[in-house]
TORKOL-4160 file (C-alpha; in steps of 0.2 Angstrom, whole numbers, padded with zeros to 4 digits, m for minus):
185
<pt num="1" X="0126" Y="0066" Z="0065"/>
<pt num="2" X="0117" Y="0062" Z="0049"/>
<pt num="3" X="0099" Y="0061" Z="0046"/>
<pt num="4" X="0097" Y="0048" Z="0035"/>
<pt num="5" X="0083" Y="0039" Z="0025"/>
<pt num="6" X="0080" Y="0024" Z="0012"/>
<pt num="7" X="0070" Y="0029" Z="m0006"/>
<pt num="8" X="0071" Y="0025" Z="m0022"/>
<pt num="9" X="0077" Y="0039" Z="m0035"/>
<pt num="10" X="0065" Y="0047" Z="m0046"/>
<pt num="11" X="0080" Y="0055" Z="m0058"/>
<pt num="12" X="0071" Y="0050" Z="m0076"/>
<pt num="13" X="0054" Y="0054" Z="m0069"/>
<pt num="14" X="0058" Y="0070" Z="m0059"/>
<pt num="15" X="0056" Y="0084" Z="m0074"/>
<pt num="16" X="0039" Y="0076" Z="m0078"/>
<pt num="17" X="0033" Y="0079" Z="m0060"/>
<pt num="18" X="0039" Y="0096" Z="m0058"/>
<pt num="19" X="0031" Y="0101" Z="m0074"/>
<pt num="20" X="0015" Y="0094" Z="m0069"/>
<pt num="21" X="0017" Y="0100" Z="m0050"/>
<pt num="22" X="0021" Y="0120" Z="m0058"/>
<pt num="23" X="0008" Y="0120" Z="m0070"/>
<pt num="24" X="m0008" Y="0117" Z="m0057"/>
<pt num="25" X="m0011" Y="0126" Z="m0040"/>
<pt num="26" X="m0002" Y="0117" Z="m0029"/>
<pt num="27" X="0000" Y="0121" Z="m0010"/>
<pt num="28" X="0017" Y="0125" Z="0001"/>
<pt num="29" X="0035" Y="0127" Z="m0003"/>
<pt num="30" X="0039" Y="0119" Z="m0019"/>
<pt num="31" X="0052" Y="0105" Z="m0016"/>
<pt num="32" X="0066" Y="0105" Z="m0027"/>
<pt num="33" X="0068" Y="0094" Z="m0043"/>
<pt num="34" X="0085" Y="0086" Z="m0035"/>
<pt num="35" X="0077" Y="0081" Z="m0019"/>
<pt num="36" X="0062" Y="0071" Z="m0027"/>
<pt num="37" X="0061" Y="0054" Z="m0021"/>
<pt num="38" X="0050" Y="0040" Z="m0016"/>
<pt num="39" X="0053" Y="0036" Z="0001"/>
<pt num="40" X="0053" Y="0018" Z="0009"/>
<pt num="41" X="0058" Y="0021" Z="0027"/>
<pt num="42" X="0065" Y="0036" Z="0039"/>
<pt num="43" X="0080" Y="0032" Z="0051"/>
<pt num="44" X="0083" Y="0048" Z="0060"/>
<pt num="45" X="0100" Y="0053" Z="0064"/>
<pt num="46" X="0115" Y="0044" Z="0064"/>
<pt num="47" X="0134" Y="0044" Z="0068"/>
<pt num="48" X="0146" Y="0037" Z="0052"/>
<pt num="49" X="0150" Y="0021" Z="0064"/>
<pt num="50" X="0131" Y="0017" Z="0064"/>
<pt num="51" X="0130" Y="0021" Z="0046"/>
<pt num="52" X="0141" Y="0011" Z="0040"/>
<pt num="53" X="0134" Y="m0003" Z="0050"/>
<pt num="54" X="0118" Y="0000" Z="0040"/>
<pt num="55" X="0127" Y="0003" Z="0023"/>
<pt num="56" X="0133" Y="m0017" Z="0026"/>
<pt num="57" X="0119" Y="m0024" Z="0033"/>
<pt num="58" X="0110" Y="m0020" Z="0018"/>
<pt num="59" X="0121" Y="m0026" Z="0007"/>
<pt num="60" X="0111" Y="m0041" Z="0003"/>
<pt num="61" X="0095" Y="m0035" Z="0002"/>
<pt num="62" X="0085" Y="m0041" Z="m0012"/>
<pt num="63" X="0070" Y="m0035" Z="m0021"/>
<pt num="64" X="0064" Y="m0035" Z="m0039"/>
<pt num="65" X="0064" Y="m0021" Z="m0051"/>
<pt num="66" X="0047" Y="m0013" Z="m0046"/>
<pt num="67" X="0035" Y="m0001" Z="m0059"/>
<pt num="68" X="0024" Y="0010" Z="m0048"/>
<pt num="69" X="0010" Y="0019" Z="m0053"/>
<pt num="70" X="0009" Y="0035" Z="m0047"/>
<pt num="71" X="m0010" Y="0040" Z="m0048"/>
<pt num="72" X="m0015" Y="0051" Z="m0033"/>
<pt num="73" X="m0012" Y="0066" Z="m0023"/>
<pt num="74" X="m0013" Y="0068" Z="m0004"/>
<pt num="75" X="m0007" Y="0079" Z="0011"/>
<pt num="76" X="0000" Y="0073" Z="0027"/>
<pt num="77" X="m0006" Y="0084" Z="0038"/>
<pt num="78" X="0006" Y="0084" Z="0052"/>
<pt num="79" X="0021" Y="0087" Z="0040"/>
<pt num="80" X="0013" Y="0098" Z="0029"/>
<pt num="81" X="0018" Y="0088" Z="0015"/>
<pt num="82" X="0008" Y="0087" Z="m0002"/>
<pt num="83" X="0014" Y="0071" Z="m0011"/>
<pt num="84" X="0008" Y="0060" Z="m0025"/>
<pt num="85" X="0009" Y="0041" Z="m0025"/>
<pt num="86" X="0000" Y="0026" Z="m0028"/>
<pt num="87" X="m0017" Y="0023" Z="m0027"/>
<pt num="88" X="m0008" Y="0003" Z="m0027"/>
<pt num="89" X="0008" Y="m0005" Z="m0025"/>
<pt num="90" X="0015" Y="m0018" Z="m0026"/>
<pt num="91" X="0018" Y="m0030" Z="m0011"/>
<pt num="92" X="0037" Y="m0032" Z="m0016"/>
<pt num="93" X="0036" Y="m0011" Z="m0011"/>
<pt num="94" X="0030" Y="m0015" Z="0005"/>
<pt num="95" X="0042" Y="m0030" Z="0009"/>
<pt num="96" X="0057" Y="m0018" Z="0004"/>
<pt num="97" X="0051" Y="m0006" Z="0015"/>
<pt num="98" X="0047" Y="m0016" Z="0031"/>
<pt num="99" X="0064" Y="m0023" Z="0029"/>
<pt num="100" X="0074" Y="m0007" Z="0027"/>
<pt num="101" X="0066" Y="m0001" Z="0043"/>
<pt num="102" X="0071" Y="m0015" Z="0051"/>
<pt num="103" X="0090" Y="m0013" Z="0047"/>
<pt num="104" X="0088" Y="0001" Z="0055"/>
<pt num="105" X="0080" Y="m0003" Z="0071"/>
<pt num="106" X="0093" Y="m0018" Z="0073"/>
<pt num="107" X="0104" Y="m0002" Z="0076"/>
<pt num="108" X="0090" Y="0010" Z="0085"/>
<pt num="109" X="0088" Y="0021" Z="0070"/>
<pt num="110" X="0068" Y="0024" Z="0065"/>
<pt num="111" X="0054" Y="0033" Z="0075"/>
<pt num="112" X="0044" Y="0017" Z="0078"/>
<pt num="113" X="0032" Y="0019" Z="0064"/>
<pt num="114" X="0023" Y="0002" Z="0058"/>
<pt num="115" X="0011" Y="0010" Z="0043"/>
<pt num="116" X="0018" Y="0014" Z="0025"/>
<pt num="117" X="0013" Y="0025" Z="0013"/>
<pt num="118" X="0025" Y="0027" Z="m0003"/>
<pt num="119" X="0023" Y="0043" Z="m0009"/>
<pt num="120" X="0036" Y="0059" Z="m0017"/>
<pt num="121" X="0037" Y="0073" Z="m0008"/>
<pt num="122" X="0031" Y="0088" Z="m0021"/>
<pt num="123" X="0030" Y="0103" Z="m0007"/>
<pt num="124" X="0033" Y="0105" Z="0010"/>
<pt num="125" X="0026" Y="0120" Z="0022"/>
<pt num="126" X="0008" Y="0116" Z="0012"/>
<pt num="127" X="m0007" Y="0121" Z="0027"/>
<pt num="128" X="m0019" Y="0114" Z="0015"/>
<pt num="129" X="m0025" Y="0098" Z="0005"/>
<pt num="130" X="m0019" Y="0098" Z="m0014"/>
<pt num="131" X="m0036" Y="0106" Z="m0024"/>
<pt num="132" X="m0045" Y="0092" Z="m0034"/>
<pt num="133" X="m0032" Y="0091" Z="m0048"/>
<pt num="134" X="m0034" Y="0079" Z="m0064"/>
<pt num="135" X="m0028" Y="0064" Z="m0058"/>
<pt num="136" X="m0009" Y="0062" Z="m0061"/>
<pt num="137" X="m0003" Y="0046" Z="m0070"/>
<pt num="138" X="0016" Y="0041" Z="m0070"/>
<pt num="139" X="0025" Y="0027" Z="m0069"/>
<pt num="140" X="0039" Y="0023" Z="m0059"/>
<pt num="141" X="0052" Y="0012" Z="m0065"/>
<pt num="142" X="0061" Y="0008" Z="m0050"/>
<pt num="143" X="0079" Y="m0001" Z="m0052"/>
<pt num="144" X="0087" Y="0004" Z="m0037"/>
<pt num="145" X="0087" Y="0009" Z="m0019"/>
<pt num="146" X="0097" Y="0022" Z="m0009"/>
<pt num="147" X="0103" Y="0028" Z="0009"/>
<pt num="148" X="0100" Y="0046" Z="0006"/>
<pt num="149" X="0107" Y="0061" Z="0020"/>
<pt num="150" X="0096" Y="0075" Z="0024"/>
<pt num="151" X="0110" Y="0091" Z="0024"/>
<pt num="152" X="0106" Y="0108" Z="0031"/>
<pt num="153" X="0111" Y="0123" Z="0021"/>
<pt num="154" X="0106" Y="0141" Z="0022"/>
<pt num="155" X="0098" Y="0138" Z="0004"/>
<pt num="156" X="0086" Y="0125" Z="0013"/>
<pt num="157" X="0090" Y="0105" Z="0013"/>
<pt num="158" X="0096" Y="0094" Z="0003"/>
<pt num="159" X="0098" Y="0075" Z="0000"/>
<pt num="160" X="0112" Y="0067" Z="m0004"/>
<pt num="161" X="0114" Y="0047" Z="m0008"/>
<pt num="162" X="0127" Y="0039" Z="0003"/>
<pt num="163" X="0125" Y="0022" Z="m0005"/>
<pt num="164" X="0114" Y="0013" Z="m0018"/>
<pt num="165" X="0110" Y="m0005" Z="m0023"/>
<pt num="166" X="0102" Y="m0012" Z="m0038"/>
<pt num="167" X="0085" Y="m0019" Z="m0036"/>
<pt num="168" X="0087" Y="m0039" Z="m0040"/>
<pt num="169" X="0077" Y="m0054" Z="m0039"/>
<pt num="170" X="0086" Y="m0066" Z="m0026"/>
<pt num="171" X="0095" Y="m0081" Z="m0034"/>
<pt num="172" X="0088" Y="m0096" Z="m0034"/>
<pt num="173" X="0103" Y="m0108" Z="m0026"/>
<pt num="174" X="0108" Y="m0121" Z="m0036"/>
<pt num="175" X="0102" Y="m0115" Z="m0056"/>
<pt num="176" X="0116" Y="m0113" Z="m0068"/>
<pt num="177" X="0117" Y="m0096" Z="m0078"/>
<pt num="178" X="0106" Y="m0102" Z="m0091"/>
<pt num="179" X="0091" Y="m0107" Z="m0078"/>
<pt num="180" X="0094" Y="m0091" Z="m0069"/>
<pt num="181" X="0090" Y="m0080" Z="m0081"/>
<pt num="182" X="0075" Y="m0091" Z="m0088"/>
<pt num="183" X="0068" Y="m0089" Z="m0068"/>
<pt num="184" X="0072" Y="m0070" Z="m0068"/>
<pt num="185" X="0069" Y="m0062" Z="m0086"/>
């Protein structure tokens, strides 16, 4: 069974964190530049049946392409996870996220959590708080989603995407192209 998860890749923006993660004291177990991501919903494990079910529900999920500042470090003290994320988002963010998790609890995937907090993961196995750092400023430009697996190996975890989609305004019914793209710039 896979543990699987929705986030959006960070790809474009991941060396710029990593160089500013290695340069400052920074707690716990550095978490590989490949792994980065900014995660939008935990599912738990699943069987391929059950993830392909997801993989189709979510087919016709929409969102907009989201920019998302990423301005503030924290800890999550029961994971032992130092992250950076927003200070704010935007509420498209939230609606993504909420829906995601609902695919999966149509198919009894998630652990029941209601709260959000977008954040990427910078080090795992931290037992402390980030120090007071400079305050990081990146921006995020998020144009797609994916359904990532969580994958055991003896060199530690790593994350593979199983599916993405493009982040996309929903279409308005009954515009031609012309309107469409006038409605959607």
């Amino acid at each position: 069974m896979a543990k699987l998860f929705f986030a959006l890749p960070v790809k474009e923006l991941a060396p710029e964190l990593i160089a500013w993660r290695d340069q400052l004291p920074w707690p716990g177990q550095p978490v590989p530049q490949a792994n980065l991501h900014l995660t939008l919903a935990f599912l738990g494990e699943a069987d391929e049946v059950t993830t392909r079910r997801l993989i189709a529900a979510v087919e016709r999920q929409h969102c907009p392409p989201l920019s998302i500042r990423l301005d503030e470090t924290g800890w999550f003290s029961r994971a032992k996870a130092a992250w950076i994320g927003p200070k704010e988002w935007p509420n498209e963010l939230n609606v993504l996220a909420r829906a995601l998790r609902r695919h999966g609890e149509k198919l009894r995937l998630g652990n029941g959590e209601q709260g959000y907090r977008p954040h990427v993961t910078l080090s795992r196995k931290a037992g402390e708080a980030p120090a007071i750092l400079p305050a990081p400023n990146f921006l995020l430009q998020a144009d797609e989603f994916c359904l990532y697996q969580s994958i055991s190996t003896p060199d530690g975890v790593r994350y593979e995407p199983l599916a993405c989609w493009p982040l996309r305004a929903r279409r308005k019914e009954g515009l031609d192209n012309e309107e469409q793209r006038r409605a959607n710039p």
